[in-house]
N, C-alpha and C positions, 0 to 999 in steps of 0.2 A: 121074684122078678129080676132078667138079667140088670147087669148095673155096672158102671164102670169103674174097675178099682182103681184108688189113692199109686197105686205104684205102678200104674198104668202109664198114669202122666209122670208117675218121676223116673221111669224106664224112659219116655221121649225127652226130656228135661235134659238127662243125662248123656243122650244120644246128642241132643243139639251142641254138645257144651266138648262130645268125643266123637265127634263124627268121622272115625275112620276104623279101617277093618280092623287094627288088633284087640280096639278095645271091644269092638262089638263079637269078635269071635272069641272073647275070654269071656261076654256078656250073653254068648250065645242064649243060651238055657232059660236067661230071664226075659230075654227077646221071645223066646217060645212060648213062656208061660201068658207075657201083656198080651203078645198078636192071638192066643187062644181067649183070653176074656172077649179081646175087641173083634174078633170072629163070631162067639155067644152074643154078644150084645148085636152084631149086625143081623145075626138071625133070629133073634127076637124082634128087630126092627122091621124084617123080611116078614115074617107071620103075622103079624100083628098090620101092613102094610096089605097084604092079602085078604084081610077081610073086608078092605075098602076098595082093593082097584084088582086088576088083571095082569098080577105082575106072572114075568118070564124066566127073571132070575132065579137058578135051582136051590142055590144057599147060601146064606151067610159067609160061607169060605170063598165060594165063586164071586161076590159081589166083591170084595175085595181088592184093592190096587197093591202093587208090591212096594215093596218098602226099599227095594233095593232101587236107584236113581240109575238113568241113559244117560254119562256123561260122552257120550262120544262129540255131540257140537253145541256144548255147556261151557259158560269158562267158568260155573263151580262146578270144582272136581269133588266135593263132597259125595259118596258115593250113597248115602242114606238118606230118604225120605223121614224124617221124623214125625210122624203122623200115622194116624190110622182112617184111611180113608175107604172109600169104596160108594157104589149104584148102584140101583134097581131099574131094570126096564119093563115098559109097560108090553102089552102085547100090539104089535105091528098087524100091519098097518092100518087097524080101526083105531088105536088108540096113540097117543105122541106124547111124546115131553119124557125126560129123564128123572129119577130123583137119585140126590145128591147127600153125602154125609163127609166132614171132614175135621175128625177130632183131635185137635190140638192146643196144648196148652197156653191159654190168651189169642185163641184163633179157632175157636170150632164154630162152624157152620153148617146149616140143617135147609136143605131149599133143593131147587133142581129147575129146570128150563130145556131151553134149546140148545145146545155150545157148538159151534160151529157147524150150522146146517147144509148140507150136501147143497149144490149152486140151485139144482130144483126147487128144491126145498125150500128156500129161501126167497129166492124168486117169485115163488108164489106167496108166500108169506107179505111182500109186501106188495104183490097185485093186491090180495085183497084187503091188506089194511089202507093201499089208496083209494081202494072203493067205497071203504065203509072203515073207519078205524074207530067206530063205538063200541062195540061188543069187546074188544081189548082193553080200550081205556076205562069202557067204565068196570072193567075189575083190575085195572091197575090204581083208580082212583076210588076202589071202594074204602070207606073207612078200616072195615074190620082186616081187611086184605093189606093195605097200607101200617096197620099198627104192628102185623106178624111180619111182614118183610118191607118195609119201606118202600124204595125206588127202585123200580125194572135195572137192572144190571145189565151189563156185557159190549165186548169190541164195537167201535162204531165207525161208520167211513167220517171224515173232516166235514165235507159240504154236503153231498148229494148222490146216491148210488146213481148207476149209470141208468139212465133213462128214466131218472124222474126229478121235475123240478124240485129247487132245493126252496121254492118259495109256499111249496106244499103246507097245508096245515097241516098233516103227519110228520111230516120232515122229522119231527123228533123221535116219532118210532122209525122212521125208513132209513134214517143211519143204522140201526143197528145192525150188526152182522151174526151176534149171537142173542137171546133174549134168555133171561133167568133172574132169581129172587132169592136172596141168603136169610135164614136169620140166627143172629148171633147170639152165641151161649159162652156164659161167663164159666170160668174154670168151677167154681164151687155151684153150677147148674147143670153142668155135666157130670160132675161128681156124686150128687146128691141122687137117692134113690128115683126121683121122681122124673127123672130125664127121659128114660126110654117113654114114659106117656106123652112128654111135651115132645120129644122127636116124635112121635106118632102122630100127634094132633098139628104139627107144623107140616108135615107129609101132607098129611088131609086137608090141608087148610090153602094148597097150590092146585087141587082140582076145578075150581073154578078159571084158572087161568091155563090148565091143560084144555080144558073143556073146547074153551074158544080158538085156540092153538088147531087142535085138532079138528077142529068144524073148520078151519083156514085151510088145514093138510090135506083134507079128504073129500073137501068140495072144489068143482069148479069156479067160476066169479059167475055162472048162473044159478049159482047153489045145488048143483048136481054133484051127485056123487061120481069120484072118480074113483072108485074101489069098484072093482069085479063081484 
């Protein structure tokens, strides 16, 4: 079973501590060797994610985010991501929501949601949570949902999106601008053999909140389908 090796995290450890090109181009080689584990392990994550949903992503290598940092309008000029990160998407447009993976030492997170939904997108998202914002909440407040990822995440506006009172009993979903769910894995949980299963069953364990996501995305506020 893929797994992620001990010098995985001491290759980003080490990055964080030399975060500039000469050390990491005398480091090349070992940078080649962690980004190949954390490449197997994401495509183990990808296969094993396939036998539960309708993903689009082709591999493990593709899902991947680069390591190399945009510093053009950054004021950190560090030019390395120390992390090994990467997504899975689901199939458009019957299906919605992203998942998310981002493996760092004392910061890895296993979850996925909406991140900044196109203005459509969104807009509808919260027509129909002011129509009916139960089907959401009650799987944001389910216990077993709540124990794997705690509290809805993500950007919110201060008061009131534009056209809806801010005295709303949504109001606390209708700020949001992005919606999603992390759950946090301790360095020696990620290390440990048994990780790629609990990233798996943490995956599985956000389709209840794609579910309804998606029934928001794909319906009109008469509950018609707006897919072709």
């Amino acid at each position: 079973m893929a797994q992620i090796n001990k010098s995985s995290f001491d290759f980003l450890n080490q990055l964080t501590e030399n975060n500039n090109r000469d050390w990491f181009n005398e480091n090349k080689p070992w940078y080649q060797d962690e980004h190949l584990n954390a490449t197997d392990f994401a495509e183990a994550m990808l296969q094993g994610l396939k036998e539960h949903d309708d993903i689009t992503t082709v591999s493990g290598k593709k899902s991947m985010m680069r390591v190399y940092r945009d510093v053009r309008f950054s004021k950190d000029k560090s030019p390395y991501n120390p992390r090994w990160a990467g997504s899975f998407s689901r199939q458009k447009p019957h299906l919605r929501g992203g998942y998310y993976f981002h493996l760092k030492p004392g910061q890895t997170v296993i979850g996925g949601g909406f991140y900044g939904p196109v203005p459509e997108d969104l807009k509808l998202i919260r027509d129909q949570i002011a129509q009916d914002d139960q089907p959401l909440r009650s799987v944001l407040n389910d216990p077993a949902f709540k124990k794997v990822f705690g509290a809805l995440q993500g950007e919110q506006v201060k008061t009131a999106p534009k056209g809806f009172d801010k005295e709303h009993p949504a109001i606390d979903l209708l700020r949001h601008k992005s919606m999603y769910v992390f759950r946090d894995f301790s360095d020696k949980e990620v290390l440990s053999p048994n990780f790629l299963k609990e990233a798996l069953s943490t995956f599985v364990a956000l389709r209840p909140f794609f579910d309804v996501m998606t029934e928001y995305l794909t319906t009109d506020l008469n509950g018609l389908s707006r897919i072709d």
